[in-house]
N, C-alpha and C positions, 0 to 999 in steps of 0.2 A: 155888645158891651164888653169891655175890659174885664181880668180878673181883678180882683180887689186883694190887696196884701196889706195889713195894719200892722206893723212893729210899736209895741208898747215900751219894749227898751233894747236896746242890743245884747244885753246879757240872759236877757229871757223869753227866745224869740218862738220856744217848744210851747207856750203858755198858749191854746186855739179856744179856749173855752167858750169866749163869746162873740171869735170873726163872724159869723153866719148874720148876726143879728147888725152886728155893726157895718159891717159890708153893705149889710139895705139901709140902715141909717144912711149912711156916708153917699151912696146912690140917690135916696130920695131926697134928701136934705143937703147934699153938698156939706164942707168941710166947717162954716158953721165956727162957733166957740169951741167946737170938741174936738177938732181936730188942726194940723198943720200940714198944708200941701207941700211937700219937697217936691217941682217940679227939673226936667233936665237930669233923669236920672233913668236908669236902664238897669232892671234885676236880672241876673244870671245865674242860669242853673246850671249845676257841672252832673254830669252819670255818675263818674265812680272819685275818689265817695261822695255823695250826693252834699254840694254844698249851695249856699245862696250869697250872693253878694252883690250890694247896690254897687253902680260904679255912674261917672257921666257916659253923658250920650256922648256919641263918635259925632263929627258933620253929618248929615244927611242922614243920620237915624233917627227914627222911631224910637219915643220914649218913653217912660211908667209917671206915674207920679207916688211916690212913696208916701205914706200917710203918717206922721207921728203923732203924739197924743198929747195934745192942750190939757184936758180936764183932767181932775182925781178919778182915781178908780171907781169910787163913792160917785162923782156924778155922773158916769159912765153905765154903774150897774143902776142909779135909778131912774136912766134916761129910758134905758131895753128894759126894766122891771116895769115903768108906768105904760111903756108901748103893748107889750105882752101881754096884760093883763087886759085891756079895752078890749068890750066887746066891737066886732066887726063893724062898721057904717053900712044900712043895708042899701 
Protein backbone atom coordinates (compact mmCIF):
# COMPACT_ATOMS: atom_id res chain seq x y z
CA UNK A 1 0.00 0.00 0.00
CA UNK A 2 0.75 3.61 -0.82
CA UNK A 3 1.63 6.31 1.81
CA UNK A 4 -1.28 8.31 2.47
CA UNK A 5 -0.79 12.34 2.57
CA UNK A 6 -4.24 14.56 3.32
CA UNK A 7 -3.60 18.44 2.79
CA UNK A 8 -6.56 20.24 4.61
CA UNK A 9 -5.37 23.50 3.13
CA UNK A 10 -2.09 24.88 1.57
CA UNK A 11 -1.63 27.34 4.12
CA UNK A 12 -1.73 24.89 7.06
CA UNK A 13 -0.16 21.75 5.80
CA UNK A 14 2.19 21.56 9.76
CA UNK A 15 -1.62 20.73 11.15
CA UNK A 16 -1.03 16.17 11.58
CA UNK A 17 -3.42 15.89 14.32
CA UNK A 18 -5.74 13.47 12.90
CA UNK A 19 -3.62 11.88 9.42
CA UNK A 20 -3.39 8.57 11.35
CA UNK A 21 -7.09 8.06 11.82
CA UNK A 22 -8.01 9.58 8.36
CA UNK A 23 -5.44 7.87 6.37
CA UNK A 24 -7.51 4.27 7.45
CA UNK A 25 -10.69 6.21 6.81
CA UNK A 26 -9.61 7.04 3.41
CA UNK A 27 -8.06 3.34 2.89
CA UNK A 28 -11.16 1.58 4.05
CA UNK A 29 -13.78 3.69 2.79
CA UNK A 30 -12.33 5.15 -0.28
CA UNK A 31 -12.71 9.00 -0.81
CA UNK A 32 -16.38 9.00 -0.12
CA UNK A 33 -18.23 12.59 0.52
CA UNK A 34 -15.03 13.43 2.70
CA UNK A 35 -12.74 13.63 0.59
CA UNK A 36 -11.44 14.83 -3.28
CA UNK A 37 -9.23 12.65 -5.25
CA UNK A 38 -6.59 14.84 -7.19
CA UNK A 39 -5.51 12.26 -9.33
CA UNK A 40 -2.11 12.75 -12.10
CA UNK A 41 -0.15 14.25 -9.65
CA UNK A 42 3.37 13.41 -8.03
CA UNK A 43 4.62 14.81 -4.27
CA UNK A 44 8.25 15.66 -4.10
CA UNK A 45 10.50 15.81 -1.61
CA UNK A 46 13.67 18.00 -1.63
CA UNK A 47 16.78 17.23 1.49
CA UNK A 48 17.88 20.54 2.21
CA UNK A 49 15.63 22.44 3.12
CA UNK A 50 13.26 19.85 3.55
CA UNK A 51 10.33 20.96 1.17
CA UNK A 52 7.05 19.31 -0.33
CA UNK A 53 5.49 20.04 -3.45
CA UNK A 54 2.69 18.41 -5.60
CA UNK A 55 3.66 18.95 -9.28
CA UNK A 56 2.08 16.73 -12.60
CA UNK A 57 3.24 13.58 -13.53
CA UNK A 58 6.01 13.46 -16.34
CA UNK A 59 4.89 10.66 -19.38
CA UNK A 60 5.50 7.39 -18.11
CA UNK A 61 5.41 8.13 -14.33
CA UNK A 62 4.14 6.83 -11.53
CA UNK A 63 1.76 8.91 -9.75
CA UNK A 64 0.18 10.03 -6.00
CA UNK A 65 -3.15 10.78 -5.72
CA UNK A 66 -3.44 14.00 -3.57
CA UNK A 67 -6.47 14.02 -1.17
CA UNK A 68 -8.33 17.41 -0.45
CA UNK A 69 -11.04 17.87 1.81
CA UNK A 70 -14.89 17.93 1.03
CA UNK A 71 -16.27 17.94 4.52
CA UNK A 72 -16.25 20.57 7.51
CA UNK A 73 -13.88 20.01 10.02
CA UNK A 74 -16.99 19.41 12.44
CA UNK A 75 -17.96 16.38 10.18
CA UNK A 76 -14.54 15.09 9.96
CA UNK A 77 -13.84 15.13 13.87
CA UNK A 78 -17.30 13.28 14.26
CA UNK A 79 -16.78 10.86 11.61
CA UNK A 80 -12.95 9.57 13.68
CA UNK A 81 -14.88 10.49 17.20
CA UNK A 82 -18.04 7.93 16.50
CA UNK A 83 -15.22 5.31 14.75
CA UNK A 84 -12.91 5.58 17.93
CA UNK A 85 -15.22 5.25 20.40
CA UNK A 86 -17.08 1.59 18.90
CA UNK A 87 -16.34 -1.07 20.67
CA UNK A 88 -14.36 -3.77 18.37
CA UNK A 89 -16.69 -6.44 16.28
CA UNK A 90 -15.64 -9.72 17.76
Amino acid sequence: MGRIRIVFSEKNQQNRSSWDQLAVLYAVRGPGELFEEVKERRLEVTAEPVLYQWREVRPGEAGHVLLKQKASDEIFKQVVEDLMVQAPKK
